[in-house]
KEKE-977425 format. One record per residue (C-alpha): x, y, z; residue number from 1. Coordinates in nm, 4 decimals. Example, Ala and Ser with C-alpha at 12.3 -4.5 7.8 and 13.67 -1.06 7.14 Angstrom:
<sites>
<site><X>1.2300</X><Y>-0.4500</Y><Z>0.7800</Z><seq>1</seq></site>
<site><X>1.3670</X><Y>-0.1060</Y><Z>0.7140</Z><seq>2</seq></site>
</sites>
This chain:
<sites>
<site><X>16.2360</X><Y>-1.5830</Y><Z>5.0385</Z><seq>1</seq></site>
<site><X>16.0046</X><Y>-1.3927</Y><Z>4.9139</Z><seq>2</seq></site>
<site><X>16.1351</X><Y>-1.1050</Y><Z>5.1057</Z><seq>3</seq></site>
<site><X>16.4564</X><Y>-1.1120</Y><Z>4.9852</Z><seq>4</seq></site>
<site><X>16.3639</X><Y>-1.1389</Y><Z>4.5822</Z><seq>5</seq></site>
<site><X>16.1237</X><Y>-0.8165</Y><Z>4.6163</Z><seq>6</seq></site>
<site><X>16.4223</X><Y>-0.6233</Y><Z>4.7984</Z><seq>7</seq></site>
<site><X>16.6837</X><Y>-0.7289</Y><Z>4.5388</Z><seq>8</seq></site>
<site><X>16.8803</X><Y>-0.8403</Y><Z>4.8591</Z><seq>9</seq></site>
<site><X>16.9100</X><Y>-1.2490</Y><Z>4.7857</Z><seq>10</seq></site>
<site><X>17.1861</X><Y>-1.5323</Y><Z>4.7396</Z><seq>11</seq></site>
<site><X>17.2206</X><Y>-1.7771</Y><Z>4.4210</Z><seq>12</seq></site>
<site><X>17.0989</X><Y>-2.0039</Y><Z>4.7154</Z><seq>13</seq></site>
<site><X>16.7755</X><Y>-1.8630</Y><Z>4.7747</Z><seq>14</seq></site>
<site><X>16.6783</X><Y>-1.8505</Y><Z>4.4031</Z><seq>15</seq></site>
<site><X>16.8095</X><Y>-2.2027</Y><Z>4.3447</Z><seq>16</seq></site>
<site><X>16.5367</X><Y>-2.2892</Y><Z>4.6343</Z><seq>17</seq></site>
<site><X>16.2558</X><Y>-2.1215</Y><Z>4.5233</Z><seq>18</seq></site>
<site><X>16.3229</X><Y>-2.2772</Y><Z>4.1393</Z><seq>19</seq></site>
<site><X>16.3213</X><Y>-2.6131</Y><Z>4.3071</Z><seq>20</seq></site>
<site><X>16.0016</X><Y>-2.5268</Y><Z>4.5248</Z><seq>21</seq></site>
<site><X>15.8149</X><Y>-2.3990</Y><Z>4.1574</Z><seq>22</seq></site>
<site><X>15.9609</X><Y>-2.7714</Y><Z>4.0120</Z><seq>23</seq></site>
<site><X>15.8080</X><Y>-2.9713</Y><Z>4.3290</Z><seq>24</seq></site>
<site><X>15.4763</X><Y>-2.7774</Y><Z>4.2959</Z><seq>25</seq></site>
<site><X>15.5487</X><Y>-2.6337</Y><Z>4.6297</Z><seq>26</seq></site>
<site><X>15.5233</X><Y>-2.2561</Y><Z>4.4794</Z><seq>27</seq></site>
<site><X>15.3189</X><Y>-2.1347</Y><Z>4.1519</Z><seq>28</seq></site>
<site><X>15.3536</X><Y>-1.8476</Y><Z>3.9062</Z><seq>29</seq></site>
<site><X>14.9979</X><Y>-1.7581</Y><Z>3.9637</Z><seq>30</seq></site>
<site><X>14.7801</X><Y>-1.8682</Y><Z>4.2489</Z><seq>31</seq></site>
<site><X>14.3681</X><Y>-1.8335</Y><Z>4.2736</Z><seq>32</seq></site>
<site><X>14.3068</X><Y>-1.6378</Y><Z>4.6174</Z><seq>33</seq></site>
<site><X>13.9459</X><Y>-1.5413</Y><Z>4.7085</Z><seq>34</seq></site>
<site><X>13.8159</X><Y>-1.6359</Y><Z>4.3640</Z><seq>35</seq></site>
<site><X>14.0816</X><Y>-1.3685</Y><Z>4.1428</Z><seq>36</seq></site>
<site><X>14.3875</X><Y>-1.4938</Y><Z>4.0021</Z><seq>37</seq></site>
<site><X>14.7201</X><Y>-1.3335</Y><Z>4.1568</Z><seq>38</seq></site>
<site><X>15.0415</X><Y>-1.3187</Y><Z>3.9845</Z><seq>39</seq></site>
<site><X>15.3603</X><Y>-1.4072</Y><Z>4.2387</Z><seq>40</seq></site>
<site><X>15.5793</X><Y>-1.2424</Y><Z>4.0219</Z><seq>41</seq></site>
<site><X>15.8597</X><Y>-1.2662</Y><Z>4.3160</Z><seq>42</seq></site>
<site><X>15.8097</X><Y>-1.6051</Y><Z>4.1392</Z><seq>43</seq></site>
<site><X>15.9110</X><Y>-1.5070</Y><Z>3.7948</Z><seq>44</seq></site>
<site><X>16.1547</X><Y>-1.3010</Y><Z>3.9027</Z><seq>45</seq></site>
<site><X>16.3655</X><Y>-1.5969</Y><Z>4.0817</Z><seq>46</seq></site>
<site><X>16.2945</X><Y>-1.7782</Y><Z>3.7863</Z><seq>47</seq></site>
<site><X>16.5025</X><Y>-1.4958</Y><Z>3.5416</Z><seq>48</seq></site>
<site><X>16.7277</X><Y>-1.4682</Y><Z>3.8500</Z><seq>49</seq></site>
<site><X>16.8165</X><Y>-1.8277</Y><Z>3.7733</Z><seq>50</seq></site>
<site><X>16.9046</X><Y>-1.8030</Y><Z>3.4066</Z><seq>51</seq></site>
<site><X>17.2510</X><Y>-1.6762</Y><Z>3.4993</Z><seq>52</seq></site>
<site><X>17.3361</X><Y>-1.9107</Y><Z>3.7446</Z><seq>53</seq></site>
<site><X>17.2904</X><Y>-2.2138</Y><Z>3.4850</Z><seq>54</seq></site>
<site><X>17.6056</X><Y>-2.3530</Y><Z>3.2794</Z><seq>55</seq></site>
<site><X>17.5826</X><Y>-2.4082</Y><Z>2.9285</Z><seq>56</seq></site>
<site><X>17.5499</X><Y>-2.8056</Y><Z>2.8840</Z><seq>57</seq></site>
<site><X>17.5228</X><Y>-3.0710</Y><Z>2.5934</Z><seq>58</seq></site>
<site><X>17.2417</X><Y>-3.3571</Y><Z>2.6056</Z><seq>59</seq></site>
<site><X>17.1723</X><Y>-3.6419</Y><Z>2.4501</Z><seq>60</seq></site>
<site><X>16.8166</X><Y>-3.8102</Y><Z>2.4713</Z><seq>61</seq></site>
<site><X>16.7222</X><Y>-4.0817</Y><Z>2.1815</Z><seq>62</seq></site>
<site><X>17.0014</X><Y>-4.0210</Y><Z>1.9692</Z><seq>63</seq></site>
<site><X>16.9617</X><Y>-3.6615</Y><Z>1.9394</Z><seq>64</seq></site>
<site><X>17.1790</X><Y>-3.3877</Y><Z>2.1285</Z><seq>65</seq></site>
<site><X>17.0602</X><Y>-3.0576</Y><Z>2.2817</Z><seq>66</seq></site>
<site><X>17.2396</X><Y>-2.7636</Y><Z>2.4338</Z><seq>67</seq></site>
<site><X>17.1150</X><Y>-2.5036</Y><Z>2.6396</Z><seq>68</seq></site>
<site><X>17.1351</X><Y>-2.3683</Y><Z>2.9854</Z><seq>69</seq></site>
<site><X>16.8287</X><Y>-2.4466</Y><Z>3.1376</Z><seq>70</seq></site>
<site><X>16.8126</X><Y>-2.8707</Y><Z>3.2255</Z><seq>71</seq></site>
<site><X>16.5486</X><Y>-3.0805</Y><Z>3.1820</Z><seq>72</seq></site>
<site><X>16.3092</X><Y>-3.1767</Y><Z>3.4822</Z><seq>73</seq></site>
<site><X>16.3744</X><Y>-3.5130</Y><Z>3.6292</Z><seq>74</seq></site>
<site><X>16.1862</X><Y>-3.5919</Y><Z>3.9182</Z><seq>75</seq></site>
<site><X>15.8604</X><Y>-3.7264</Y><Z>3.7869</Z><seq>76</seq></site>
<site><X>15.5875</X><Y>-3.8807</Y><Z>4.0202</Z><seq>77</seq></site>
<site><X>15.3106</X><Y>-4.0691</Y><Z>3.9524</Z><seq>78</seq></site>
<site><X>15.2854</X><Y>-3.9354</Y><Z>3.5785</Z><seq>79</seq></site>
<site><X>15.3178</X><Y>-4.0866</Y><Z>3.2345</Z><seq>80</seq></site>
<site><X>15.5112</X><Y>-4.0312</Y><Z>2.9588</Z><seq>81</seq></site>
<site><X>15.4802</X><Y>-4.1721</Y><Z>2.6458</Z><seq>82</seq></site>
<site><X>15.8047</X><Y>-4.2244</Y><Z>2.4412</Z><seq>83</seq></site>
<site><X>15.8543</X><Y>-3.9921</Y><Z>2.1580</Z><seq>84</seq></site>
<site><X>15.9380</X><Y>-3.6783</Y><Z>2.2121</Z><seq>85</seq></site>
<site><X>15.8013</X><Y>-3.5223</Y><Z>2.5001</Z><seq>86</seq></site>
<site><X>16.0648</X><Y>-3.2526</Y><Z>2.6906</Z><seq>87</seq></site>
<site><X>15.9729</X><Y>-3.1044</Y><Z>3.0126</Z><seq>88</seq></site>
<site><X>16.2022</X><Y>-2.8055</Y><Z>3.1624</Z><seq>89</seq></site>
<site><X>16.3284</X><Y>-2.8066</Y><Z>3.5478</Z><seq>90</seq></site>
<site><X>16.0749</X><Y>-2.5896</Y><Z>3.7124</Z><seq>91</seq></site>
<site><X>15.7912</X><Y>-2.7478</Y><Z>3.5407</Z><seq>92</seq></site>
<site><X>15.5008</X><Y>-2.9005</Y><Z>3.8274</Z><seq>93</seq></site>
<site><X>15.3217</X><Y>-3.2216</Y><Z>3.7054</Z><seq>94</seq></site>
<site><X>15.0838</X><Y>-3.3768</Y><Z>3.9378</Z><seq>95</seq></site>
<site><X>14.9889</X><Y>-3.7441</Y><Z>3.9672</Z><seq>96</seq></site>
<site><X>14.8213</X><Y>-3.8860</Y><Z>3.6494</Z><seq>97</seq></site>
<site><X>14.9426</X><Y>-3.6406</Y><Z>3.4175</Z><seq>98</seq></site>
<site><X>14.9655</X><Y>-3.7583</Y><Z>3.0788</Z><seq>99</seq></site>
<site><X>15.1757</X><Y>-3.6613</Y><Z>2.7773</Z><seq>100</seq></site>
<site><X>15.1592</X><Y>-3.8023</Y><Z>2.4245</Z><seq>101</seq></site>
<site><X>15.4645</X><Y>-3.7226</Y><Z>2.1900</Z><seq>102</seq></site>
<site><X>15.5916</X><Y>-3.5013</Y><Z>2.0877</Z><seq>103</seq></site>
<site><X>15.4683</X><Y>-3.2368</Y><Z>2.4013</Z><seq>104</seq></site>
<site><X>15.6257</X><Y>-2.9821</Y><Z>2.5344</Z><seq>105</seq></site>
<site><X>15.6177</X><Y>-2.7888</Y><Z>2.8811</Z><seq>106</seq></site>
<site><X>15.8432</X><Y>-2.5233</Y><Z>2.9847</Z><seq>107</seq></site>
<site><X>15.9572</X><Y>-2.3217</Y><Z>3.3032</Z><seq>108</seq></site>
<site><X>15.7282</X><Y>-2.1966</Y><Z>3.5503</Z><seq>109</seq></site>
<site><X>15.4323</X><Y>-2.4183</Y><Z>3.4278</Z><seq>110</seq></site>
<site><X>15.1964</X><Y>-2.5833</Y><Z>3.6585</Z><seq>111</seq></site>
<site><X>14.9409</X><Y>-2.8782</Y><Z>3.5656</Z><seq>112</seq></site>
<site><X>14.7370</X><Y>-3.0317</Y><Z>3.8023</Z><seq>113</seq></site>
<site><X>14.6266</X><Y>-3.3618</Y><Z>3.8756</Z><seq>114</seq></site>
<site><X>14.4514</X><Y>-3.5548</Y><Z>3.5307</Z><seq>115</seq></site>
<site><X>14.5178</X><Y>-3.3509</Y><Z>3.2970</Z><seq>116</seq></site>
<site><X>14.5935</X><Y>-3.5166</Y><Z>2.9705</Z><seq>117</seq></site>
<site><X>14.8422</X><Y>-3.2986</Y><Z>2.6981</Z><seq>118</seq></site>
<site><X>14.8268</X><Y>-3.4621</Y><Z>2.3413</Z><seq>119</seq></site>
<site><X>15.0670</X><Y>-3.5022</Y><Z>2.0374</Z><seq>120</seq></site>
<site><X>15.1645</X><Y>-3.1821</Y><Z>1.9564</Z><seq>121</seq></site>
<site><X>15.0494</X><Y>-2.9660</Y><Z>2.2103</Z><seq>122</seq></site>
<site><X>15.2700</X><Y>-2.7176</Y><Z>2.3856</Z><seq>123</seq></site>
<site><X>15.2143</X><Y>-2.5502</Y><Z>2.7217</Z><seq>124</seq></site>
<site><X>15.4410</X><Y>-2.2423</Y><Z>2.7725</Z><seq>125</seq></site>
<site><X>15.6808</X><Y>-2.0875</Y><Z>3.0446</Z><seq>126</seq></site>
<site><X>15.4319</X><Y>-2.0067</Y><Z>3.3501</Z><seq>127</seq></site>
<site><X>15.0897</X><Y>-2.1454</Y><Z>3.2057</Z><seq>128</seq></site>
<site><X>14.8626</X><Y>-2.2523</Y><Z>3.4681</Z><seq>129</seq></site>
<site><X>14.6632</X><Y>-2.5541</Y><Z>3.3710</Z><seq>130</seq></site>
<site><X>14.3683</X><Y>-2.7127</Y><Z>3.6591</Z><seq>131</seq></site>
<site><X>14.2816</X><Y>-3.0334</Y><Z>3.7003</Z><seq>132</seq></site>
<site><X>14.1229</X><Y>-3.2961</Y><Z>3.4643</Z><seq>133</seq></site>
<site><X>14.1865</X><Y>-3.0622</Y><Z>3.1798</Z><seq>134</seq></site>
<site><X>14.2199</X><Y>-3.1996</Y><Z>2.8100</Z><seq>135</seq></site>
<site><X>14.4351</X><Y>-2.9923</Y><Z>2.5785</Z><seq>136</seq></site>
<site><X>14.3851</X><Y>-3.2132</Y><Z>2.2420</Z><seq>137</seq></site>
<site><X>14.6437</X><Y>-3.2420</Y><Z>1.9540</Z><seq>138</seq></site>
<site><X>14.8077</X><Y>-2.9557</Y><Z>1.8319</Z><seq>139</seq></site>
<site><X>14.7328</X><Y>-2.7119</Y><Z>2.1563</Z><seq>140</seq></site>
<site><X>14.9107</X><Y>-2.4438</Y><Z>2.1999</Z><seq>141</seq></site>
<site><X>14.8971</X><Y>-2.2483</Y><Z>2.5223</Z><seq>142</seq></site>
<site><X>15.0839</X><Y>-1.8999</Y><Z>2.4931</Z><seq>143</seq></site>
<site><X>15.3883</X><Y>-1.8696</Y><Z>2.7646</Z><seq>144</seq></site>
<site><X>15.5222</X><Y>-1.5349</Y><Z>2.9473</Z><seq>145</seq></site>
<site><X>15.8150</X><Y>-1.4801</Y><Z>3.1834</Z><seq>146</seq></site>
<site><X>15.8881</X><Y>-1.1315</Y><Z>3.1011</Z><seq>147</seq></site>
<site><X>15.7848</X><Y>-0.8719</Y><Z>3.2473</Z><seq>148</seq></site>
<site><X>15.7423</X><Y>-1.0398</Y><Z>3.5694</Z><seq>149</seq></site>
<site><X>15.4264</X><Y>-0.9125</Y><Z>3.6649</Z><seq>150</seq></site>
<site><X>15.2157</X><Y>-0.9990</Y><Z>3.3395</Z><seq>151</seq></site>
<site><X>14.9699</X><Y>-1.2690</Y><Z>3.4029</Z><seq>152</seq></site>
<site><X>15.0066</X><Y>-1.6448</Y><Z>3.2546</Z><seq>153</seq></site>
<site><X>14.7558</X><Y>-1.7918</Y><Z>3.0613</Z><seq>154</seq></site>
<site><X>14.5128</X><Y>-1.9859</Y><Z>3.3284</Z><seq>155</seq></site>
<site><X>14.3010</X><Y>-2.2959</Y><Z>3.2140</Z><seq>156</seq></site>
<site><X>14.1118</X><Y>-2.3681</Y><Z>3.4871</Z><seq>157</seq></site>
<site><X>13.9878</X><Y>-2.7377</Y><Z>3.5968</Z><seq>158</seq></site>
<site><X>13.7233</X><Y>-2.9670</Y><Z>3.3467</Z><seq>159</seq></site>
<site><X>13.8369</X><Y>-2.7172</Y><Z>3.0609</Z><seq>160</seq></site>
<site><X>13.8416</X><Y>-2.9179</Y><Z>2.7104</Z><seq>161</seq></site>
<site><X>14.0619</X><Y>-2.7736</Y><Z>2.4443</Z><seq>162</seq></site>
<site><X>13.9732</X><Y>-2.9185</Y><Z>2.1301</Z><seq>163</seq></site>
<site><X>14.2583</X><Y>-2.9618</Y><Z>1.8342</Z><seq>164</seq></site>
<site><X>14.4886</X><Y>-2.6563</Y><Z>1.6789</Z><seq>165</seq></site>
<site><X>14.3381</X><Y>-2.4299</Y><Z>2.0037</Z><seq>166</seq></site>
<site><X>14.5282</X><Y>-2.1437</Y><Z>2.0834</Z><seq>167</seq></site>
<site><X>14.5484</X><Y>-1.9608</Y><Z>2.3446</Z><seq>168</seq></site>
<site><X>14.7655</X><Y>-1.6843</Y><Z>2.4143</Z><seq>169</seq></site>
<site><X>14.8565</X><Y>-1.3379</Y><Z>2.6106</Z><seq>170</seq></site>
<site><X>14.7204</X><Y>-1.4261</Y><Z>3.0083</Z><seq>171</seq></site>
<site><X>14.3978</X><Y>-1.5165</Y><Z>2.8386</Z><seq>172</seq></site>
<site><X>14.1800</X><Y>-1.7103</Y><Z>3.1459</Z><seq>173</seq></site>
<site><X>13.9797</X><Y>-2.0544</Y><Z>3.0527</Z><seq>174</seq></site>
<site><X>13.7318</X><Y>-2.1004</Y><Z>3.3144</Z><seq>175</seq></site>
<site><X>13.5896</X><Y>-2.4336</Y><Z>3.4777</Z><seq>176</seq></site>
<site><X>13.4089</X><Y>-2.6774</Y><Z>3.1831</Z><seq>177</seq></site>
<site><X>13.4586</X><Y>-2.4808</Y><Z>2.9218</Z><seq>178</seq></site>
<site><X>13.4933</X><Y>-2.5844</Y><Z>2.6100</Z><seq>179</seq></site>
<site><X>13.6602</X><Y>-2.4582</Y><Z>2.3211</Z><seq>180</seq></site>
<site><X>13.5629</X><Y>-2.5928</Y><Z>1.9657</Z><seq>181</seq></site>
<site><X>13.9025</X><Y>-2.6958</Y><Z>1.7381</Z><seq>182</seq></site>
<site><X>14.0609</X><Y>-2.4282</Y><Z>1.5901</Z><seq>183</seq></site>
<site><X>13.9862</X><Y>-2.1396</Y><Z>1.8025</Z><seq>184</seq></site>
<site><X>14.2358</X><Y>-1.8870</Y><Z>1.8772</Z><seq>185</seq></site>
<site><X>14.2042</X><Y>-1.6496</Y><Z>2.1699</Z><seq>186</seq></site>
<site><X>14.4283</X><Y>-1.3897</Y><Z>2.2484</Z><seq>187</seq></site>
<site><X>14.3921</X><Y>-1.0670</Y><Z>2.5065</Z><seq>188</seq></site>
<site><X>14.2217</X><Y>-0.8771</Y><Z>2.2438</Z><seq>189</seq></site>
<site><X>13.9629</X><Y>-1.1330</Y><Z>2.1116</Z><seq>190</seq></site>
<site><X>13.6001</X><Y>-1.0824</Y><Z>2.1352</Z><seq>191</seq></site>
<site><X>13.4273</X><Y>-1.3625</Y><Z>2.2660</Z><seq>192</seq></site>
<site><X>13.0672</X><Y>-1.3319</Y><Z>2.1833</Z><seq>193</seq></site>
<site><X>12.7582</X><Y>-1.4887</Y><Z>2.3477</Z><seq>194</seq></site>
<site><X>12.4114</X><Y>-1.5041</Y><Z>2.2056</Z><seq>195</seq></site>
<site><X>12.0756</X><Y>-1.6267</Y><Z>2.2484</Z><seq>196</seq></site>
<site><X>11.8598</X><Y>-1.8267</Y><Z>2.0822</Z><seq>197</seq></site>
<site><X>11.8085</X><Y>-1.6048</Y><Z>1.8062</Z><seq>198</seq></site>
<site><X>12.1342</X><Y>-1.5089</Y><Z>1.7193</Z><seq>199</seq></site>
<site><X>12.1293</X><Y>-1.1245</Y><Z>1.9963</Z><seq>200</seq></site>
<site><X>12.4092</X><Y>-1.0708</Y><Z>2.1113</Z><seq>201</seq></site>
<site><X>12.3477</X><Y>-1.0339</Y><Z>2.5143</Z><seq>202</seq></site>
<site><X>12.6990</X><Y>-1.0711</Y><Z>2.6186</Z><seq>203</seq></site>
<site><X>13.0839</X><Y>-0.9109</Y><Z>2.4759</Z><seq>204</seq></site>
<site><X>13.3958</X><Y>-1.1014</Y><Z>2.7153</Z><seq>205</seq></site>
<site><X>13.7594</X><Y>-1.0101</Y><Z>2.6919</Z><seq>206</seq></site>
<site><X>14.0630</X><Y>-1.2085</Y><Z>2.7695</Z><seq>207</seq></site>
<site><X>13.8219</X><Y>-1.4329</Y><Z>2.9514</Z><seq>208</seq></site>
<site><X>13.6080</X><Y>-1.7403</Y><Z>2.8439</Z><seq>209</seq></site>
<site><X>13.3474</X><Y>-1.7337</Y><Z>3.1246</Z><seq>210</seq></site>
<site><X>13.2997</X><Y>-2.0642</Y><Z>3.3029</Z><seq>211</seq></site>
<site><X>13.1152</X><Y>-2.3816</Y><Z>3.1196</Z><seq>212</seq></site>
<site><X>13.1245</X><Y>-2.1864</Y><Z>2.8009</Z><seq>213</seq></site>
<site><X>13.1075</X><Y>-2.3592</Y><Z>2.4481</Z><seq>214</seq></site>
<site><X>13.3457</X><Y>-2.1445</Y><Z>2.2184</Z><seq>215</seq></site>
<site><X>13.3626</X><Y>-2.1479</Y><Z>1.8525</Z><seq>216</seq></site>
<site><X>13.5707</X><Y>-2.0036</Y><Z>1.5715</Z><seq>217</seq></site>
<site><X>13.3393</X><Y>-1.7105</Y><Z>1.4215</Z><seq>218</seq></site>
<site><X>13.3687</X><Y>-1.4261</Y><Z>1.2342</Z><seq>219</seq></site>
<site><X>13.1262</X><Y>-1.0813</Y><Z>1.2205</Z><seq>220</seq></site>
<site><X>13.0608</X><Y>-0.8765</Y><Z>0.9168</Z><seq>221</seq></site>
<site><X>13.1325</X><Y>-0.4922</Y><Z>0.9735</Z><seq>222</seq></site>
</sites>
């Protein structure tokens, strides 16, 4: 499969299986090999490849009717879902004991692993990666990316707690335990700061909030 999407040389078929493999968690945006994270963007690019091949349908869901092209997920496992709101998109991986509190969102190409709880108001976009046992608090917002193929997702990694109105955006990385005070935003160009004791700075990080970190908003005079 994989193959065929890199040569340009594929069937409706093939993309239709590697959207369902994405959906069943069998296949990820972004995978964690020897300690980097990898984009597969052969991943992202059957996902686009599938835009096409979907037919413009109407929904209805709790009284209220939606139309677009790309359907909702429906084969949920082991998750829950509180009533309210909450709208996941086909190609969306939740593992078992996922929780969602409405309104949520997830779209496309998203992963989240096993125990992760998402909370009213929080939105994880197209392609996100999020680890396991990872708390994204009300109001979340994790930044989404399908185009161009090759740019990287934004990657919470397990333990991570994501306090209320967090954003985080533009392939930023959240490594293990960290912890990110409410309000924070964090996009590819934010400096993330560490100091001592006495208030030196010992440490400058970009697009990356090292591993058992405690973030919080800030602000530097010139």
């Amino acid at each position: 499969l994989q193959n065929a999407i890199e040569s340009g040389n594929y069937t409706d078929e093939q993309v239709k299986e590697i959207v369902e493999l994405v959906d069943q968690g069998k296949l990820r945006v972004a995978s964690k090999i020897d300690g980097q994270w990898q984009v597969n963007t052969w991943v992202k690019q059957a996902l686009l490849a599938n835009f096409p091949l979907c037919e413009m349908k109407e929904t209805q869901i709790e009284g209220f009717k939606f139309r677009d092209k790309w359907p909702l997920k429906q084969n949920f496992k082991n998750v829950r879902i509180v009533p309210g709101g909450n709208s996941v998109r086909y190609g969306a991986y939740l593992a078992d004991n996922v929780v969602m509190m409405p309104p949520a969102y997830i779209n496309l190409g998203a992963y989240v692993d096993e125990g992760t709880m998402i909370d009213s108001n929080a939105l994880v976009g197209s392609c996100a990666q999020i680890g396991k046992n990872v708390h994204l608090s009300a109001g979340v917002q994790i930044g989404g990316v399908l185009e161009p193929a090759n740019a990287t997702p934004v990657i919470i990694e397990d333990k991570a707690f994501l306090s209320a109105g967090v954003i985080v955006v533009e392939g930023v990385i959240v490594e293990e335990n960290a912890v990110l005070a409410p309000g924070v935003i964090i996009s590819a160009s934010t400096k993330i700061i560490e100091t001592d004791k006495e208030g030196k700075i010992i440490n400058e990080y970009k697009g990356r909030i090292p591993a058992n970190a405690i973030v919080i908003p800030g602000a530097r005079q010139r």
